[in-house]
Steps between C-alpha positions, in 0.01 A plus 500: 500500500945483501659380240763270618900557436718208345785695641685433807546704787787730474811461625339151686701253240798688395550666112315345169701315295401737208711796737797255513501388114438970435801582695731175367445661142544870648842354559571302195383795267720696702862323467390417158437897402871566705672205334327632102645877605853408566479283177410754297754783663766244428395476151448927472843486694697271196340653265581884552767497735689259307462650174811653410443602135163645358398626185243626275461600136444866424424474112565288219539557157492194139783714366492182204372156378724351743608716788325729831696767659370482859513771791574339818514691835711255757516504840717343719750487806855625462738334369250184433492373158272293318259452224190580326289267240319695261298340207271612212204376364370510113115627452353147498682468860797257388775608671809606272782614697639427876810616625690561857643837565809507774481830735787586716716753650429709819222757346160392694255619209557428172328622158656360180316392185564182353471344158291148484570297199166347386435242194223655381325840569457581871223639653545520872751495736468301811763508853442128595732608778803603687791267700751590685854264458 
């Protein structure tokens, strides 16, 4: 006894449409992955090679009911100037200070400590971030 094949004879009616419709979305998934990865180079690109000015606190200190010195370490290009926004935040998480401080000259790394002026009785000290002019 043979079981019988529901297949057809190979290569005697040219390729399955199920072979066609696999190597149409080899191709799609393809320029789709290539179009994603220059995307997200040109994003990585902007985002780092564009940034002139970076910064990051070192320390902070409440040095009273209403101000934070702050430690910042900046970073930037020569002779680019700019800002940083720093802010503080009370111990319930209200924030109670925000303030821009201007960086410029031609020194590429800068430390310098800074004094917040809060309304109340800081806790933390947060870089919301750096821009450059």
């Amino acid at each position: 006894m043979s079981t019988a094949s529901t297949r057809a004879p190979e290569g005697r009616y040219g390729r399955a449409s199920d072979e066609r419709a696999d190597r149409t979305l080899k191709i799609v998934g393809a320029v789709l992955s290539g179009v994603l990865l220059v995307v997200v180079g040109l994003f990585a690109y902007h985002y780092v090679g564009q940034n002139k000015i970076s910064a990051e606190v070192i320390t902070f200190k409440a040095t009273s009911d209403s101000a934070v010195e702050v430690h910042l370490e900046v970073r930037k290009d020569a002779g680019a100037s700019g800002y940083c926004t720093v802010r503080s935040q009370a111990g319930d998480g209200a924030e109670v200070g925000r303030a821009d401080f201007r960086f410029s000259g031609s020194d590429t790394r800068i430390d310098k400590v800074v004094t917040l002026r809060t309304t109340a009785k800081g806790t933390t000290a947060e870089l919301l971030g750096c821009h450059a002019d």
